[in-house]
C-alpha positions in Angstrom: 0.0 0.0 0.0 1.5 3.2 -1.1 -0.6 6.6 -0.3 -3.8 6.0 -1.7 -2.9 3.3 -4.1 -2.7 -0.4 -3.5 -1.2 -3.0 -5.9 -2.2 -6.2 -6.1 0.2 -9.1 -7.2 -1.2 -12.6 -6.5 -0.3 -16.5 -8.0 -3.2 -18.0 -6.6 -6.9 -17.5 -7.7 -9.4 -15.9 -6.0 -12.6 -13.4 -5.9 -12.6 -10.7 -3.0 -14.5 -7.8 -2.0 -12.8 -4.2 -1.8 -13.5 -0.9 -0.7 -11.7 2.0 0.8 -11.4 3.5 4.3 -10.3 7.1 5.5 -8.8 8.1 8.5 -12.0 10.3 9.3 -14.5 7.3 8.6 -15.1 7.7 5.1 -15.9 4.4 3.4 -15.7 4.4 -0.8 -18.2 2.0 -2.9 -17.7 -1.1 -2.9 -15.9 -3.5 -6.0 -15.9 -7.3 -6.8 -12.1 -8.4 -8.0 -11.3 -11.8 -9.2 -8.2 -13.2 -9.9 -8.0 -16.3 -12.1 -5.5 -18.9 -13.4 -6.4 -20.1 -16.2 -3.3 -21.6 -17.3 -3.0 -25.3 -19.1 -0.4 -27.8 -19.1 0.5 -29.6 -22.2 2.5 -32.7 -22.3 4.5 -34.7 -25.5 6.2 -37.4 -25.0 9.4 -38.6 -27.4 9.3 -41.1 -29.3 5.9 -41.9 -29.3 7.1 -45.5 -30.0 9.7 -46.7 -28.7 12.3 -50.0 -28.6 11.8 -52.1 -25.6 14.3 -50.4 -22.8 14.8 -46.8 -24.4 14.6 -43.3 -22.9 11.6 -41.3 -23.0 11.5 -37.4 -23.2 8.6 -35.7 -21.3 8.1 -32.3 -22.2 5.7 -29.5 -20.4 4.8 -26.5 -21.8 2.4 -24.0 -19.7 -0.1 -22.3 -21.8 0.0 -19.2 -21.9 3.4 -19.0 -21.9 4.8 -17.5 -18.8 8.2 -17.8 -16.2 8.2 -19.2 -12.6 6.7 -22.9 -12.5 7.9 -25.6 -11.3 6.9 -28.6 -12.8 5.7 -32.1 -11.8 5.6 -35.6 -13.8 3.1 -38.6 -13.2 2.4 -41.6 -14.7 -1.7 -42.7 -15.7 -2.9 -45.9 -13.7 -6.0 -46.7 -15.1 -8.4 -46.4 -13.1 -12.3 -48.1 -13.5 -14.0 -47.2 -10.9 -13.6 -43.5 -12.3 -13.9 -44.7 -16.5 -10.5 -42.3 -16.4 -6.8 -42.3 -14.9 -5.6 -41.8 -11.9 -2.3 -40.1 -11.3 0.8 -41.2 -9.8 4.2 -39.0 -8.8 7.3 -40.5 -11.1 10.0 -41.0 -8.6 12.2 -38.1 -8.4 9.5 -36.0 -8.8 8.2 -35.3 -5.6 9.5 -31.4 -4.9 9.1 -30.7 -8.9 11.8 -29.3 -10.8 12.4 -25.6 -12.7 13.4 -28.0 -16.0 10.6 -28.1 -18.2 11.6 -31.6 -19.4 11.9 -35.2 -17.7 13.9 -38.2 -18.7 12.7 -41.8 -18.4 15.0 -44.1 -18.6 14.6 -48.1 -19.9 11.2 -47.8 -20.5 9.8 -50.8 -21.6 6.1 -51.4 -22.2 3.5 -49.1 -23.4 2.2 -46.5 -21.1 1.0 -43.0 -20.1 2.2 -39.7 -18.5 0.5 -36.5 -17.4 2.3 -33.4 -15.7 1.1 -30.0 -14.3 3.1 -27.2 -13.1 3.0 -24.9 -9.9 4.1 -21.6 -8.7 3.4 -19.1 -5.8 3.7 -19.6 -2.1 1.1 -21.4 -1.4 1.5 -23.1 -4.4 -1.2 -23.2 -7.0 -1.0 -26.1 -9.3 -2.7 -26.1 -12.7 -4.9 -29.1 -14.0 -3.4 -32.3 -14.6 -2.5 -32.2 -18.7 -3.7 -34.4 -21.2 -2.7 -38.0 -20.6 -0.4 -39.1 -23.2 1.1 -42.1 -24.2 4.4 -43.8 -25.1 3.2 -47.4 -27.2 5.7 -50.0 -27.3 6.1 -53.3 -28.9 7.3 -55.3 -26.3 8.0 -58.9 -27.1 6.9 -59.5 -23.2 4.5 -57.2 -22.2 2.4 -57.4 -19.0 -0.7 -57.9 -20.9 -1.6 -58.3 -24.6 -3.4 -57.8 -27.4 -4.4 -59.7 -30.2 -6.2 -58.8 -33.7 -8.4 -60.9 -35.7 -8.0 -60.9 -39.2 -4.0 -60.8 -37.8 -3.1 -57.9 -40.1 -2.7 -53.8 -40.2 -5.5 -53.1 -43.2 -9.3 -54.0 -43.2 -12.0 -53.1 -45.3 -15.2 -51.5 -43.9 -16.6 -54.7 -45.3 -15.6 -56.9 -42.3 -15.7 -56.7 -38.8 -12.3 -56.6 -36.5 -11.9 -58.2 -33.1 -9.4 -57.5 -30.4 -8.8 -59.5 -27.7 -7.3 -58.8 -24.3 -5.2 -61.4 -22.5 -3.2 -61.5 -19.2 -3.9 -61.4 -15.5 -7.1 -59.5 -15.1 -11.0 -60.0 -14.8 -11.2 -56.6 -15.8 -9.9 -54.9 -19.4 -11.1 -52.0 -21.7 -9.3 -51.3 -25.7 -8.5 -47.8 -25.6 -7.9 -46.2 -29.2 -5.8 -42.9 -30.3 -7.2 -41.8 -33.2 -5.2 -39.3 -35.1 -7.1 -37.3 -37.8 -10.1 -38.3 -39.1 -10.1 -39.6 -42.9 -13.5 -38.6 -45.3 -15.0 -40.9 -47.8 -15.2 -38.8 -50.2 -13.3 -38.5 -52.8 -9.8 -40.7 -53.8 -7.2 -38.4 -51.8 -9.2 -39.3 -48.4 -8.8 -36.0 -46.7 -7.2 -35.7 -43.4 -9.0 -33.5 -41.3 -6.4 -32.6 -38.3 -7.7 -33.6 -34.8 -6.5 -36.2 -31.6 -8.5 -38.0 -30.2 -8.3 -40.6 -27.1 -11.0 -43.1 -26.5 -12.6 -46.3 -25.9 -13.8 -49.2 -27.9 -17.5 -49.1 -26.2 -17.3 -45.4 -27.1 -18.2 -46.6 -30.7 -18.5 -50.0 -30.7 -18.9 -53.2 -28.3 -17.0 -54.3 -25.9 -17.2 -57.7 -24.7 -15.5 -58.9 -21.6 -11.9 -58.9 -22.8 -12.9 -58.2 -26.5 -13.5 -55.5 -28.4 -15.6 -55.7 -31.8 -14.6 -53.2 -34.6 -17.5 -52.4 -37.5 -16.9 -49.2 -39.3 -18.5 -47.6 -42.1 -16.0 -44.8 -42.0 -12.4 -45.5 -42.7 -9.7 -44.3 -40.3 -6.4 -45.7 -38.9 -6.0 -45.5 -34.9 -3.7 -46.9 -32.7 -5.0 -49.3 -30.2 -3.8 -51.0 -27.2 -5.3 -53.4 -23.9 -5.6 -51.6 -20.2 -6.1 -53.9 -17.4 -8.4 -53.2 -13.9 -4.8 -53.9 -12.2 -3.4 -51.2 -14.2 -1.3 -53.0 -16.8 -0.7 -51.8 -20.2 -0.4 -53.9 -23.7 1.5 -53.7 -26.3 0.2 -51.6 -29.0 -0.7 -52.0 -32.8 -1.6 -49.7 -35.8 -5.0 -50.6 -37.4 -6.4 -49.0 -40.5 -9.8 -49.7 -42.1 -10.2 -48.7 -45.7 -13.6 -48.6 -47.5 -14.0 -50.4 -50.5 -14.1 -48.6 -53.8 -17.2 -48.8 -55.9 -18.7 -47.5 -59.3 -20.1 -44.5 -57.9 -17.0 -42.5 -57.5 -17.4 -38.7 -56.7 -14.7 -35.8 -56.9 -15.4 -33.2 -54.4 -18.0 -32.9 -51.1 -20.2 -31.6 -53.5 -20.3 -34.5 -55.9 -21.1 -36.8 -53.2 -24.5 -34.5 -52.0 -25.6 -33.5 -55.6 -26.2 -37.2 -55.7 
């Protein structure tokens, strides 16, 4: 407070009343002031695959872009109860670190990672990022997966089953869909986009198996997540339609007729 000015700097979030006061009993009006954070982690993860037993790179950013975190690194447990992930401190991570980067080292099997950063005393943390995954091929992985037809490319034509194996009464086929290819004309555009998911989020899921029947064609990466929190290998599956007589050239085309 300097003369009749006050300046307020504050890391954490918060919505107070304010007014002013004189010496001879004056009071001013009156003025709601709220503070927000409304800052977001991101997290990438390099490579996305990766050999059996090589390093991982975590990067945070903090959007927007500003100086004075301190950031923190977790891995995702899946968790059922909640149809989400719950989050777990890596080791070494505890009192967060000013490096907006982490290094895991002889990673293995496929898996996933969120961070957050903090600042301020008390701390205010920002919402956990985006959990985001590092798929692996491991020759020996805790659980796994299995694809029927056994192959990468399928036609909408037939339907694709995956099958979860290992030691668990409890399994869900999660997908990472990246992009989303049209139908309509021979170049199948690529509309940009990421998208995390489940297999009963478009189609059924039957105790360890999950049934694939599309009429669109796409190419996700899919993998197995046990109740017990253990992670399949992962594989690349793309579904193609079939190509027909009635071939169209642009959007337009197709809805003229």
């Amino acid at each position: 407070m300097t003369g009749p000015s006050c300046t307020i700097n504050s890391h954490w979030p918060h919505e107070s009343v304010y007014w002013c006061e004189s010496g001879s009993g004056e009071f001013s009006n009156a003025v709601n002031i709220s503070i927000n954070d409304e800052s977001d982690s991101v997290l990438t993860v390099s490579p996305s695959w990766l050999n059996p037993g090589a390093s991982v790179t975590l990067s945070c950013e903090v959007k927007p872009s500003s100086a004075g975190w301190r950031f923190y690194w977790y891995k995702a447990v899946p968790d059922f109860s909640k149809d989400n992930y719950r989050y777990e401190l890596l080791p070494g991570s505890i009192n967060g670190s000013v490096e907006n980067s982490f290094i895991i080292h002889g990673q293995k099997q496929t898996a996933g990672f969120a961070c957050r950063a903090g600042r301020g005393n008390p701390e205010y943390l920002t919402d956990y990022s985006e959990s985001t995954f590092v798929w692996a091929t491991d020759p020996h992985p805790a659980a796994s997966l299995s694809v029927s037809p056994d192959r990468e490319q399928h036609f909408t034509s037939e339907s694709v089953t995956l099958n979860c194996g290992g030691n668990s009464a409890e399994w869900r086929v999660k997908r990472f869909r990246d992009g989303f290819i049209s139908f309509w004309d021979e170049y199948y555009e690529i509309i940009s986009g990421h998208r995390l998911s489940d297999c009963s989020d478009s189609w059924e899921m039957t105790g360890s198996s999950c049934t694939i029947n599309s009429n669109l064609s796409f190419k996700s990466v899919f993998w197995c997540e046990s109740g017990s929190g253990e992670f399949s290998d992962a594989v690349n599956i793309s579904v193609h339609g079939m190509l027909t007589h009635a071939f169209f050239h642009s959007p337009e085309e197709f809805y003229r007729n």
